[in-house]
C-alpha atoms as an extended CHARMM CRD file, in Angstrom:
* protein
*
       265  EXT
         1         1  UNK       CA              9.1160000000       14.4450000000       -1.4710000000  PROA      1               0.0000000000
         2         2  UNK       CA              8.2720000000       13.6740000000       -4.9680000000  PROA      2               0.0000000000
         3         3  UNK       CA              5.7300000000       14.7310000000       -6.8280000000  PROA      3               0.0000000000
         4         4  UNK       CA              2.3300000000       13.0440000000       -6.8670000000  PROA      4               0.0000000000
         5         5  UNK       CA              1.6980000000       10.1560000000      -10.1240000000  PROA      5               0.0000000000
         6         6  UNK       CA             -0.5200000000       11.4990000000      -12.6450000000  PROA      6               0.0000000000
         7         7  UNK       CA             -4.1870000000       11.5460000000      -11.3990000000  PROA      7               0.0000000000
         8         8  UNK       CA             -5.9570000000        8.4530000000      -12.5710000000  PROA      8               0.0000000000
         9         9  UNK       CA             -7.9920000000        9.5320000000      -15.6500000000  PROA      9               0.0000000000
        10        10  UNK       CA            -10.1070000000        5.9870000000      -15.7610000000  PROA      10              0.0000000000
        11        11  UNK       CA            -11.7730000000        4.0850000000      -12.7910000000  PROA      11              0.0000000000
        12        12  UNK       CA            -10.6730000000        1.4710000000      -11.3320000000  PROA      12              0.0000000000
        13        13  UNK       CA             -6.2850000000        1.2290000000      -11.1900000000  PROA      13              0.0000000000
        14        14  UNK       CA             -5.9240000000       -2.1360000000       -9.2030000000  PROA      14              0.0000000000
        15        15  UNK       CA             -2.7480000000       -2.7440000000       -7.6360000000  PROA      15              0.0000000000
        16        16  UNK       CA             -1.9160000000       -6.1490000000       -6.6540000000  PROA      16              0.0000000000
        17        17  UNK       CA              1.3980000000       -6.3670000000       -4.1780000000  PROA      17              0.0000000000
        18        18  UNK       CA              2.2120000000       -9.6360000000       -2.6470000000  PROA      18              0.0000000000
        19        19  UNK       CA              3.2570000000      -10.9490000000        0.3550000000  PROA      19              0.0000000000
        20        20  UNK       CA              5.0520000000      -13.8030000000        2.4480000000  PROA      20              0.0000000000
        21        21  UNK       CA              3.5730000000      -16.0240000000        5.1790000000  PROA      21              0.0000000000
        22        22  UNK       CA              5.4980000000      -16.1490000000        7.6530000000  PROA      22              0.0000000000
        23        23  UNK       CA              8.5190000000      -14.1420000000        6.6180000000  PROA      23              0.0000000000
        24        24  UNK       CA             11.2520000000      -14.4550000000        9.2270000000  PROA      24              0.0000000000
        25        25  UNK       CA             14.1870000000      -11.7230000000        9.9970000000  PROA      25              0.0000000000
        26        26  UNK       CA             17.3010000000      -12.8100000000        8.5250000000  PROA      26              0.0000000000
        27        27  UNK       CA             19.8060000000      -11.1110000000       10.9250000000  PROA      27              0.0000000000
        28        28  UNK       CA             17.4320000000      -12.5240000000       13.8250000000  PROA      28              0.0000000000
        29        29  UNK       CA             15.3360000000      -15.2040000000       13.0940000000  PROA      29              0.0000000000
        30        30  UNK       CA             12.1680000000      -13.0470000000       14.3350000000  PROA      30              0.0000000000
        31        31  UNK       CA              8.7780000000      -12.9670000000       12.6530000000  PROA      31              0.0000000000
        32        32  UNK       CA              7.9560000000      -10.0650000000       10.6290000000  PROA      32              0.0000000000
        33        33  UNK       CA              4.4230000000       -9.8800000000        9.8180000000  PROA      33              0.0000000000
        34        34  UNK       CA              3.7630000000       -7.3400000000        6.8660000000  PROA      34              0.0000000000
        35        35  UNK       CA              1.0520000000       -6.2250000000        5.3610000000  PROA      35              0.0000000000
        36        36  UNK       CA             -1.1770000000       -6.5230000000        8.2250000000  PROA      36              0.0000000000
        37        37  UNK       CA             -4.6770000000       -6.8970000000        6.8180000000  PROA      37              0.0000000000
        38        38  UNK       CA             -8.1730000000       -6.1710000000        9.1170000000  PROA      38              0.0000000000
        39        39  UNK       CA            -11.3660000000       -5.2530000000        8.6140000000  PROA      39              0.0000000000
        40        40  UNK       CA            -10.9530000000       -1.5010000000        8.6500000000  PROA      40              0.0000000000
        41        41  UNK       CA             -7.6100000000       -0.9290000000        7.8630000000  PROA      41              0.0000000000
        42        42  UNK       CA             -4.4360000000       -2.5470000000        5.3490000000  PROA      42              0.0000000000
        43        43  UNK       CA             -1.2960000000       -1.3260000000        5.9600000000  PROA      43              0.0000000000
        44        44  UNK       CA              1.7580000000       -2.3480000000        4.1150000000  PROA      44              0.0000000000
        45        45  UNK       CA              6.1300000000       -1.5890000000        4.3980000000  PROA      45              0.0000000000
        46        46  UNK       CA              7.0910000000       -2.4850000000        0.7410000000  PROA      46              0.0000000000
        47        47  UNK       CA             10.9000000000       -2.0670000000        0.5410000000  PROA      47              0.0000000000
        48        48  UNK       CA             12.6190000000        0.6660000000       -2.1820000000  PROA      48              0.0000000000
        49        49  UNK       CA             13.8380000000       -2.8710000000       -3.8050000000  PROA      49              0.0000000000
        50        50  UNK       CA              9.9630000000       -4.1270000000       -4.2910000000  PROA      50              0.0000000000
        51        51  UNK       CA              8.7290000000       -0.5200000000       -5.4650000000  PROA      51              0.0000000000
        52        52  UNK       CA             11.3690000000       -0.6140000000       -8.1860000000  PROA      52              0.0000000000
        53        53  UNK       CA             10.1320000000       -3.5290000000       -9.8110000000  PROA      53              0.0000000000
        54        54  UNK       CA              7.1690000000       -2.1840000000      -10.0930000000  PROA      54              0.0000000000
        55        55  UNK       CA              5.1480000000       -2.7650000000      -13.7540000000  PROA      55              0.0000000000
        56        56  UNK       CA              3.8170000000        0.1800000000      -15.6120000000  PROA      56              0.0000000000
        57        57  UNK       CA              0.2930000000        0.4850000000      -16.6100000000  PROA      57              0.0000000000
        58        58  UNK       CA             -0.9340000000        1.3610000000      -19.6390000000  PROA      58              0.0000000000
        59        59  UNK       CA             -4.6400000000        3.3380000000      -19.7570000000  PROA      59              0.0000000000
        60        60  UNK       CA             -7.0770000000        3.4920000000      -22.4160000000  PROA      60              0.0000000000
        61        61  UNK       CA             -6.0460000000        7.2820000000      -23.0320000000  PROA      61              0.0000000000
        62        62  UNK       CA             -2.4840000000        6.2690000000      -23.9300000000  PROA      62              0.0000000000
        63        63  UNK       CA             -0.9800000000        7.3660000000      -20.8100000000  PROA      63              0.0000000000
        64        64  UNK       CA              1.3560000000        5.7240000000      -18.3000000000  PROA      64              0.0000000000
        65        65  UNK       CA              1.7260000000        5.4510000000      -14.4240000000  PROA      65              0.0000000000
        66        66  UNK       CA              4.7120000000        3.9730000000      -13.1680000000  PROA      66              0.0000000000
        67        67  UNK       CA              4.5360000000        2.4540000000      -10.5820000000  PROA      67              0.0000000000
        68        68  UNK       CA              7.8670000000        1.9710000000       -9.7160000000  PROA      68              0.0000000000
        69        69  UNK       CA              7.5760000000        6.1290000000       -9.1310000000  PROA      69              0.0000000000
        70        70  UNK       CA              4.8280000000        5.8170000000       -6.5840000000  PROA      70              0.0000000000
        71        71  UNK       CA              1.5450000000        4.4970000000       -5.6470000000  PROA      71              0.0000000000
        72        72  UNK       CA             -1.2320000000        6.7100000000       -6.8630000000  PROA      72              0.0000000000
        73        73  UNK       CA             -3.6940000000        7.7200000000       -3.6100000000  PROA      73              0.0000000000
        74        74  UNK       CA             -7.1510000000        6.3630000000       -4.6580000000  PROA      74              0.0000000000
        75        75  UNK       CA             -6.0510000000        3.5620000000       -6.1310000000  PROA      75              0.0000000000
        76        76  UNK       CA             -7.5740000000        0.2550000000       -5.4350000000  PROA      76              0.0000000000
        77        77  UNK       CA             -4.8920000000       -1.8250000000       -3.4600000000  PROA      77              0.0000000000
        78        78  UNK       CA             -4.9660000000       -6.1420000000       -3.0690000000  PROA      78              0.0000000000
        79        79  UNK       CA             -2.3890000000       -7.9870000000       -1.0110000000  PROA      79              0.0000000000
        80        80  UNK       CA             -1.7240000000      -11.1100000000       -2.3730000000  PROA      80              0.0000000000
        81        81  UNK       CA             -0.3200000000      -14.0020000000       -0.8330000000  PROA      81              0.0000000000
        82        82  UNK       CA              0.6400000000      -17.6420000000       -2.1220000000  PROA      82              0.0000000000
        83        83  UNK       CA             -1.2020000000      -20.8110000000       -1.2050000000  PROA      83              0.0000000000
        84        84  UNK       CA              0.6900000000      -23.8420000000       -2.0610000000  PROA      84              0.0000000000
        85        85  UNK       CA             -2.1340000000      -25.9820000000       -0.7470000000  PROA      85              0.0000000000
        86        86  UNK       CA             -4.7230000000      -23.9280000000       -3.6580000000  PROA      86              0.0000000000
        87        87  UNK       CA             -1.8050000000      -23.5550000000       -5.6350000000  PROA      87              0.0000000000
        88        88  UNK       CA             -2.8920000000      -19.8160000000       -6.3030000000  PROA      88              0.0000000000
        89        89  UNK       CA             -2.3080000000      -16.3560000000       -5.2530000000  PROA      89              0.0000000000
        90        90  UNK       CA             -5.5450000000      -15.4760000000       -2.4200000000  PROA      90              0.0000000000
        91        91  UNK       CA             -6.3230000000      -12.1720000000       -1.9920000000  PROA      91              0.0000000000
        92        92  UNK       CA             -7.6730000000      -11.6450000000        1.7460000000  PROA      92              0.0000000000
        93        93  UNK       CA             -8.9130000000       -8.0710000000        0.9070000000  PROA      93              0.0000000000
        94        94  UNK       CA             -9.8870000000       -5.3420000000       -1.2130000000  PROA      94              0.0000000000
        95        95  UNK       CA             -8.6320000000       -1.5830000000        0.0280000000  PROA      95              0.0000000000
        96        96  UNK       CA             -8.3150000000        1.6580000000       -1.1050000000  PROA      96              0.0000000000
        97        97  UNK       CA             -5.0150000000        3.9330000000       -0.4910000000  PROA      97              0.0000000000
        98        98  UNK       CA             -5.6350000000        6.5070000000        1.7690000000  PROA      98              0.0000000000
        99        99  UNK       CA             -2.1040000000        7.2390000000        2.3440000000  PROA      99              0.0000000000
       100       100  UNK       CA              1.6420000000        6.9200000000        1.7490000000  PROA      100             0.0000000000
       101       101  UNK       CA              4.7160000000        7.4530000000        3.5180000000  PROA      101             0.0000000000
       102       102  UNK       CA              8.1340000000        7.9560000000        2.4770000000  PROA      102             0.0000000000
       103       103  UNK       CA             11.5080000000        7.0510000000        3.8340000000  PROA      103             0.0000000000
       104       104  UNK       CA             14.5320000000        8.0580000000        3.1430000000  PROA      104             0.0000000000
       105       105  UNK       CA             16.5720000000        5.1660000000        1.3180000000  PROA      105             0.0000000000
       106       106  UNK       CA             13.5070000000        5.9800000000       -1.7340000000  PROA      106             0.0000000000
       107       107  UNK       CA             14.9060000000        7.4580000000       -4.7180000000  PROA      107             0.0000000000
       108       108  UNK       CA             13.9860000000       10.8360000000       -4.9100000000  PROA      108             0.0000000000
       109       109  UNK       CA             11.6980000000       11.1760000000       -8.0450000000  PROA      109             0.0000000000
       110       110  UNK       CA              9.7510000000        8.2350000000       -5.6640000000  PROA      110             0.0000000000
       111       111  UNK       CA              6.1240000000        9.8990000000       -4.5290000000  PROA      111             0.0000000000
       112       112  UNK       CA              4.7280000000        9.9090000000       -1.5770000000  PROA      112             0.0000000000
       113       113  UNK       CA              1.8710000000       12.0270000000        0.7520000000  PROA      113             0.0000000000
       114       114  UNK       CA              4.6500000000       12.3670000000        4.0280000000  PROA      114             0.0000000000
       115       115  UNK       CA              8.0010000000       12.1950000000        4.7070000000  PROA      115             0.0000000000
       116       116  UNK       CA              8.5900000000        9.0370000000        7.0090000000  PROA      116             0.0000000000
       117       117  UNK       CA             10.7030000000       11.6280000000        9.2040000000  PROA      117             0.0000000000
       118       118  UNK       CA              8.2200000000       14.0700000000       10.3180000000  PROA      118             0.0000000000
       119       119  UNK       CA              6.5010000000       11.1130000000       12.2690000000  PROA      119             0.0000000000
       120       120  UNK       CA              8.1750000000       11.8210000000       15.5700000000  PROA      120             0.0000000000
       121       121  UNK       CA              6.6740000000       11.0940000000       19.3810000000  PROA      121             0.0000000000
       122       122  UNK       CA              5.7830000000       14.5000000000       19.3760000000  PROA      122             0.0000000000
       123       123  UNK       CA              4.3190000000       14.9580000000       15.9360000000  PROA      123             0.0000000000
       124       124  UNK       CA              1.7660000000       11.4630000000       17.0700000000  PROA      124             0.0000000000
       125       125  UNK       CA              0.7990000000       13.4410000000       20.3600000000  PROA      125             0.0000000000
       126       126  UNK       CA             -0.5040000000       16.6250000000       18.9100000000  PROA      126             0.0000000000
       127       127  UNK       CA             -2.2570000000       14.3940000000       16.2770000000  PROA      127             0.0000000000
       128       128  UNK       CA             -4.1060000000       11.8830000000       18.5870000000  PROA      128             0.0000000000
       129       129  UNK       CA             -4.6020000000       15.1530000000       20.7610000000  PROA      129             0.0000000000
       130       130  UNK       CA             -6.7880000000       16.8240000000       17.4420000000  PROA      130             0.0000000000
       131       131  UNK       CA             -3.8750000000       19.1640000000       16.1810000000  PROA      131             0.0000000000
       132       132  UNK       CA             -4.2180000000       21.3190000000       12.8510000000  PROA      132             0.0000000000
       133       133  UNK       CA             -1.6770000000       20.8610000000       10.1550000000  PROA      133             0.0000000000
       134       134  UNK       CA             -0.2650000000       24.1430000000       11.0970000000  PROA      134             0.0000000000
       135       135  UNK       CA              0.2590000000       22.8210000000       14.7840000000  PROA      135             0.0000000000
       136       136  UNK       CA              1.6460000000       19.5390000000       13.6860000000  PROA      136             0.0000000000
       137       137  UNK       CA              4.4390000000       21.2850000000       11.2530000000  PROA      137             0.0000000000
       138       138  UNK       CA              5.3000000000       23.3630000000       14.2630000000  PROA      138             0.0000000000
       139       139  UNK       CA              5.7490000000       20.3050000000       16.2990000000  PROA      139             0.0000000000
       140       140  UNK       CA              8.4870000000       18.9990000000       13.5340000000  PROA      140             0.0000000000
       141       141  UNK       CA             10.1160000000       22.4250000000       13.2580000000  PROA      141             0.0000000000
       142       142  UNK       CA             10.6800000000       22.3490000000       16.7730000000  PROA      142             0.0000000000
       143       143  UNK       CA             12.1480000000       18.6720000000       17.1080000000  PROA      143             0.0000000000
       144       144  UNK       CA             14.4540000000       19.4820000000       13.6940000000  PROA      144             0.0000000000
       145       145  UNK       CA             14.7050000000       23.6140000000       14.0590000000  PROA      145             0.0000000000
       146       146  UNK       CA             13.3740000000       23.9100000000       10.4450000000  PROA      146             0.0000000000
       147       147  UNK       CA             12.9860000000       27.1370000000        8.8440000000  PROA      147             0.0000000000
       148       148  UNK       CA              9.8340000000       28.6650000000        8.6320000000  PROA      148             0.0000000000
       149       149  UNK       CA              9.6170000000       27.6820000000        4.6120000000  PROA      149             0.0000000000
       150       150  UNK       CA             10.2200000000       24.4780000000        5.2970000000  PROA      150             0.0000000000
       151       151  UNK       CA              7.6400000000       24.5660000000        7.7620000000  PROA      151             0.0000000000
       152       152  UNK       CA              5.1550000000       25.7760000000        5.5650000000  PROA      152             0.0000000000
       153       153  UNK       CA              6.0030000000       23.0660000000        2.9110000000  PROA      153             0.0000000000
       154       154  UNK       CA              4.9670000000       20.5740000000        5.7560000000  PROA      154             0.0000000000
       155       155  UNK       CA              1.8740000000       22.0470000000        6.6220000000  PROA      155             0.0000000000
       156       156  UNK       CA              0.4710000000       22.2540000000        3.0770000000  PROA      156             0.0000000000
       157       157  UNK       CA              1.7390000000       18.5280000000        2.5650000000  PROA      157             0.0000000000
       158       158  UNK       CA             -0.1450000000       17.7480000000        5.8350000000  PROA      158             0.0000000000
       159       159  UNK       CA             -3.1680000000       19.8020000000        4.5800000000  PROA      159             0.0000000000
       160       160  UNK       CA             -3.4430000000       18.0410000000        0.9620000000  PROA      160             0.0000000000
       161       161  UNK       CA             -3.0580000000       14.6470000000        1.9340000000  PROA      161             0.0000000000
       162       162  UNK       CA             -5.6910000000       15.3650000000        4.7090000000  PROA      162             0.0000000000
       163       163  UNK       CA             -3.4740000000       14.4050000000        7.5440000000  PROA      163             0.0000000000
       164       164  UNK       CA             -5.2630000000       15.5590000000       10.0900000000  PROA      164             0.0000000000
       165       165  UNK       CA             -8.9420000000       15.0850000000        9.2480000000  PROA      165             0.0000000000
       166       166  UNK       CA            -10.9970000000       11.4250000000        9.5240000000  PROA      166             0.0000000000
       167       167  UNK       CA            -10.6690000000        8.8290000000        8.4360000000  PROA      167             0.0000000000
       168       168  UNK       CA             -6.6790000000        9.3950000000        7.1710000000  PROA      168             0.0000000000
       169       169  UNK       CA             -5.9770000000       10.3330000000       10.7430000000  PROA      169             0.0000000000
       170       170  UNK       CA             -7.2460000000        7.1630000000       12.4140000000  PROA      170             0.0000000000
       171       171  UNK       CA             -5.6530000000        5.3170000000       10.3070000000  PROA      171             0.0000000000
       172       172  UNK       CA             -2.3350000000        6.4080000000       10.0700000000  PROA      172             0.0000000000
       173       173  UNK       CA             -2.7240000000        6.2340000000       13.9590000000  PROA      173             0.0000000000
       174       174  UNK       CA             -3.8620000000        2.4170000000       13.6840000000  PROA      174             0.0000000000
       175       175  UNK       CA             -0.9690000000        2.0050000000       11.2360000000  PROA      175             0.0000000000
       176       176  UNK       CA              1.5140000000        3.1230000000       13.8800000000  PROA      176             0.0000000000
       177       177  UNK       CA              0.6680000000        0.8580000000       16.4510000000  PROA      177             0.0000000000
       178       178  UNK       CA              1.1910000000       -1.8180000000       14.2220000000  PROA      178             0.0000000000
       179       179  UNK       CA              5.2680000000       -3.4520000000       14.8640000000  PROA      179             0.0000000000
       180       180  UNK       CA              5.5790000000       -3.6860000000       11.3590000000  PROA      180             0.0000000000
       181       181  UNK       CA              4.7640000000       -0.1900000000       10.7390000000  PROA      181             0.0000000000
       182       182  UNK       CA              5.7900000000        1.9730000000       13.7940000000  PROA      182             0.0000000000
       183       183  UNK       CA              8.6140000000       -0.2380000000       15.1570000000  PROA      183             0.0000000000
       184       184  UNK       CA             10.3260000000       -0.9940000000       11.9730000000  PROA      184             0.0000000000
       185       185  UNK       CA              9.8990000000        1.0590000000        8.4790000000  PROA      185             0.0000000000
       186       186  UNK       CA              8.6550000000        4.3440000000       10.5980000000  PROA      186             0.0000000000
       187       187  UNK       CA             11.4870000000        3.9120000000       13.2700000000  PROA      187             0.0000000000
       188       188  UNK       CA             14.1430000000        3.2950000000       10.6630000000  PROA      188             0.0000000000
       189       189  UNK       CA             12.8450000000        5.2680000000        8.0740000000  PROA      189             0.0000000000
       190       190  UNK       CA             12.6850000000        3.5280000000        5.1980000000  PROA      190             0.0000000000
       191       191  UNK       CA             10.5920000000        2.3160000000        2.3880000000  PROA      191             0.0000000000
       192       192  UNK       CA              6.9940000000        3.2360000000        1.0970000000  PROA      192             0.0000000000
       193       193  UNK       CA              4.3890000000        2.4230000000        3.5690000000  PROA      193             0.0000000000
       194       194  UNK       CA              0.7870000000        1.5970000000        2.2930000000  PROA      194             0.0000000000
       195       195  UNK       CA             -2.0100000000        2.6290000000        3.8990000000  PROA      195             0.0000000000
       196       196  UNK       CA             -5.1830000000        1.7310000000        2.7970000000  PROA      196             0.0000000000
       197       197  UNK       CA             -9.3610000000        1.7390000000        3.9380000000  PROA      197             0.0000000000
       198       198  UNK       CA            -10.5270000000       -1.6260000000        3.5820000000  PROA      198             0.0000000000
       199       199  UNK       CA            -13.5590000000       -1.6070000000        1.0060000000  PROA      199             0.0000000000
       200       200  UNK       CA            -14.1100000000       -5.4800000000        1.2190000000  PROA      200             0.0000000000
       201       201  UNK       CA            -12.6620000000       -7.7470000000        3.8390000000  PROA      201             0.0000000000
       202       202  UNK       CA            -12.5680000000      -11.5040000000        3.3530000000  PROA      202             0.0000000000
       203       203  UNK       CA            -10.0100000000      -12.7560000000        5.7550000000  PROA      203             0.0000000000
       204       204  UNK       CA             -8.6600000000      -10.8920000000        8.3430000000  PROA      204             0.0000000000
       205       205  UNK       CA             -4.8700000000      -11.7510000000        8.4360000000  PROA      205             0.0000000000
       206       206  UNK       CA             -3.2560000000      -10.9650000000       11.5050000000  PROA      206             0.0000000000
       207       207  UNK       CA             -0.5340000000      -13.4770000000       11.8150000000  PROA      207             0.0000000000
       208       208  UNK       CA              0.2920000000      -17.2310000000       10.7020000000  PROA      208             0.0000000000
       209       209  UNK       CA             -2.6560000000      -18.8400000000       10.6250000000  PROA      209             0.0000000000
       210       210  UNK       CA             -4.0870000000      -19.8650000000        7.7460000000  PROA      210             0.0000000000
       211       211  UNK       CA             -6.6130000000      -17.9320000000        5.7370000000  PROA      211             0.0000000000
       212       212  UNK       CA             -9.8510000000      -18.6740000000        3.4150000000  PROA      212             0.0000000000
       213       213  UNK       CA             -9.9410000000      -16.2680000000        0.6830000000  PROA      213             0.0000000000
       214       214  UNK       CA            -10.6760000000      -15.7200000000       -3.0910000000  PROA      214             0.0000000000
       215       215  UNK       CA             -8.0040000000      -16.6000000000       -5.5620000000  PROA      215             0.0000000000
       216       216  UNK       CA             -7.0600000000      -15.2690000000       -8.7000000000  PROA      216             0.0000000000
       217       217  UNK       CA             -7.4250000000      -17.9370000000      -11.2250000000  PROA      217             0.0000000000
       218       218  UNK       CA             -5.1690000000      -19.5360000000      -14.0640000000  PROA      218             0.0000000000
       219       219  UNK       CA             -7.5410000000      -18.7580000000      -16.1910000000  PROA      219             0.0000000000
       220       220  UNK       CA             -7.6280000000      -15.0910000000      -15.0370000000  PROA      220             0.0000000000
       221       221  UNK       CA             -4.0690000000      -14.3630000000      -14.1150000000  PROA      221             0.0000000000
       222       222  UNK       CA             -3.9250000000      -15.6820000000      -18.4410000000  PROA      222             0.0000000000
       223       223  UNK       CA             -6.4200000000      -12.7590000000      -19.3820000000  PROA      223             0.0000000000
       224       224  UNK       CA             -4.8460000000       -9.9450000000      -17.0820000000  PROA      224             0.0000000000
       225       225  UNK       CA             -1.0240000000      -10.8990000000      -18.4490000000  PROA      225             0.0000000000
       226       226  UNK       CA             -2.1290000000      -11.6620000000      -21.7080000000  PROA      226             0.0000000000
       227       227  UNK       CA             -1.2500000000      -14.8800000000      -22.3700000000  PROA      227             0.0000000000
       228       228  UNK       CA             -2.8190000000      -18.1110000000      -23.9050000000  PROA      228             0.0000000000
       229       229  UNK       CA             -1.6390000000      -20.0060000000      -21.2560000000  PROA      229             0.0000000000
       230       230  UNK       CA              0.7710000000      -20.6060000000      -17.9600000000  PROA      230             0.0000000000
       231       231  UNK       CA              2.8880000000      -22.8220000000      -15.9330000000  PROA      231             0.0000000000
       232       232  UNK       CA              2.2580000000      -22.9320000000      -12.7370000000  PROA      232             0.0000000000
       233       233  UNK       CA              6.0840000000      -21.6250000000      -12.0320000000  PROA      233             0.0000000000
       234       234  UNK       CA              5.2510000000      -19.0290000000      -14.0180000000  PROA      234             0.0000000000
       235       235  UNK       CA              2.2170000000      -18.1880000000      -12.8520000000  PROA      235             0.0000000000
       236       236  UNK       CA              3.6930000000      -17.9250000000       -9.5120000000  PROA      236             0.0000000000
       237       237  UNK       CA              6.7650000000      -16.0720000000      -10.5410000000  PROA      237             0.0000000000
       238       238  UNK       CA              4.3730000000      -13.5130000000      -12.7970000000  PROA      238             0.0000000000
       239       239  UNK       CA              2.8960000000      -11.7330000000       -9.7470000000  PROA      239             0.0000000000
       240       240  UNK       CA              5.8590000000      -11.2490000000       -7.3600000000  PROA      240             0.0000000000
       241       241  UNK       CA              6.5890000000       -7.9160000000       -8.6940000000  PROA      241             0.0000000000
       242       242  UNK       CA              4.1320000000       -5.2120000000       -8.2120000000  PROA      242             0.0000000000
       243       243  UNK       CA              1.8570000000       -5.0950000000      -10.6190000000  PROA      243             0.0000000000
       244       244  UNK       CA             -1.4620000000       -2.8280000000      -12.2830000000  PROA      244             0.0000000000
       245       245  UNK       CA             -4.5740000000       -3.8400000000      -14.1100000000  PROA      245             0.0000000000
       246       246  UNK       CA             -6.5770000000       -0.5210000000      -15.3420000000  PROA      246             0.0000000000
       247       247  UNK       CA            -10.0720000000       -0.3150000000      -17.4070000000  PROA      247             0.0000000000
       248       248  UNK       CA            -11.9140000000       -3.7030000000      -18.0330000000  PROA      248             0.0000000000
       249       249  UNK       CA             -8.7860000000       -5.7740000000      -16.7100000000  PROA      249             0.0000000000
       250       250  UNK       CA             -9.1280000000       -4.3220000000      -13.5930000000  PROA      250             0.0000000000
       251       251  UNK       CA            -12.9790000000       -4.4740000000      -13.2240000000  PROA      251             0.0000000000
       252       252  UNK       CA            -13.3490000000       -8.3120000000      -14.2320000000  PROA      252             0.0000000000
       253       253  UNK       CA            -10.1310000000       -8.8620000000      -11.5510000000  PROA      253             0.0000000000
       254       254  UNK       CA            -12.5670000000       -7.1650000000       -8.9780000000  PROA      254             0.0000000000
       255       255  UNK       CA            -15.5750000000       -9.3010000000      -10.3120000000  PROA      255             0.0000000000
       256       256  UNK       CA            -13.5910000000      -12.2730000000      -10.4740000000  PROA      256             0.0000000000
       257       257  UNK       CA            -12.8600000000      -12.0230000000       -6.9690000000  PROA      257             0.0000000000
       258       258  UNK       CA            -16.0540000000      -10.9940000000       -5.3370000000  PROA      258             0.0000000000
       259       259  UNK       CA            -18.0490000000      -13.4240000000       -7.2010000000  PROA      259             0.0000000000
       260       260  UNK       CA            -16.2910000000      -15.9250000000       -5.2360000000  PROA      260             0.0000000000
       261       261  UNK       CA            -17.8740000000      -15.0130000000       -2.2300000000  PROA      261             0.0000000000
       262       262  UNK       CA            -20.7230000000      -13.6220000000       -3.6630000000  PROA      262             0.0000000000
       263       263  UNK       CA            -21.3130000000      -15.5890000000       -7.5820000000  PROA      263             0.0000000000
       264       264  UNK       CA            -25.2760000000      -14.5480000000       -7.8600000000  PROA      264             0.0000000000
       265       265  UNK       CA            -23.5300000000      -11.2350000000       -9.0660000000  PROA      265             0.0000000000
């Protein structure tokens, strides 16, 4: 596991990640539907390719996070997702990260709160049944016959990313049962999974229906990227990779969007 990022030393870090509707299984031709976005909960499988594309960010002290390294916990997290009929980027929700997980194709200087791997059958049971950290790392020493170091090292990850305590339990529960999640980047253990408390919900989305939610606008997407104007093309093409808005750029992106809904602000 790699260390944590840097803590954050200004508030908000807004991380904008976006998505495909519908996105279909090459090998297969079946529907993968990732993030999954509700009104409690975002949870999103971003492949070691997307992650390491990742933009930097630059704070007002100087310092760096890159992002490319890991998500920071705390962090202020927006799917994104293309509307060719607004010709924009909508953002369905507003979330903070709660929690990430960690498969094995990441490099390893990659952070993350867990280890995909210690998410076995067993592991889930003690957690749903109100296990301990201690309890759950004995759980994974058993399936893996771990030393008891390496035991240890789980437990205290478990303990600091608050594993086993509400909310991050119930969600990374809720994130499990989602196909995307359990069935795919858990199962085959890979990627960075996102896991996130929704803060401000504007459209649930679920699946392939269409969805009604703020946009980010030319005119904004020209202030965050700082330039004097765009093309549409690259407009689109600026916000495929992962990107991070810190300090005021990040506050007026969080304004610009709520106002939308709610513009007596």
């Amino acid at each position: 596991m790699g260390e944590r990022p840097p803590p954050q030393t200004e508030t908000p870090l807004v991380i904008t990640v976006p998505y495909i509707r519908p996105l279909y299984i090459e090998e297969t031709g079946e529907l993968h539907l990732d993030p999954i976005i509700r009104q409690d909960f975002v949870v999103y499988g971003l492949s070691a390719g997307q992650l390491s594309t990742a933009s930097t960010v630059q704070l007002s002290g100087g310092q760096f996070i890159k992002l490319s390294k890991g998500l920071p916990r705390g962090s202020i997290f927006i799917p994104i997702r293309y509307s060719r009929e607004k010709k924009a980027y909508m953002a369905p929700a507003i979330s903070q990260i709660a929690l990430t997980l960690g498969g094995q194709d990441l490099p390893p200087d990659v952070s993350c709160d867990l280890h995909m791997w210690y998410i076995i059958p067993e592991f889930e049971e003690a957690l749903r049944g109100g296990a301990g950290p201690e309890e759950c790392a004995k759980v994974v020493r058993d399936a893996f016959n771990l030393s008891e170091e390496e035991t240890t090292e789980i437990a205290n990850a478990l303990q600091q990313a608050g594993v086993t305590e509400e909310p991050i339990r119930t969600l990374l529960l809720k994130a499990l049962e989602e196909e995307a999640i359990g069935d795919w980047h858990v199962a085959e253990d890979y990627g960075l999974v996102v896991i996130a408390k929704t803060l401000i919900c504007f459209s649930e989305d679920v699946n392939i229906r269409p969805i009604d939610a703020p946009i980010i606008s030319m005119e904004m997407a020209c202030y965050l990227l700082d330039r004097p104007e765009l093309s549409l093309l690259a407009y689109a093409k600026s916000f495929q990779p992962v990107r991070g808005f810190a300090g005021d750029k990040a506050r007026k992106l969080l304004r610009h969007l709520v106002k939308q809904r709610v513009p007596w602000l």
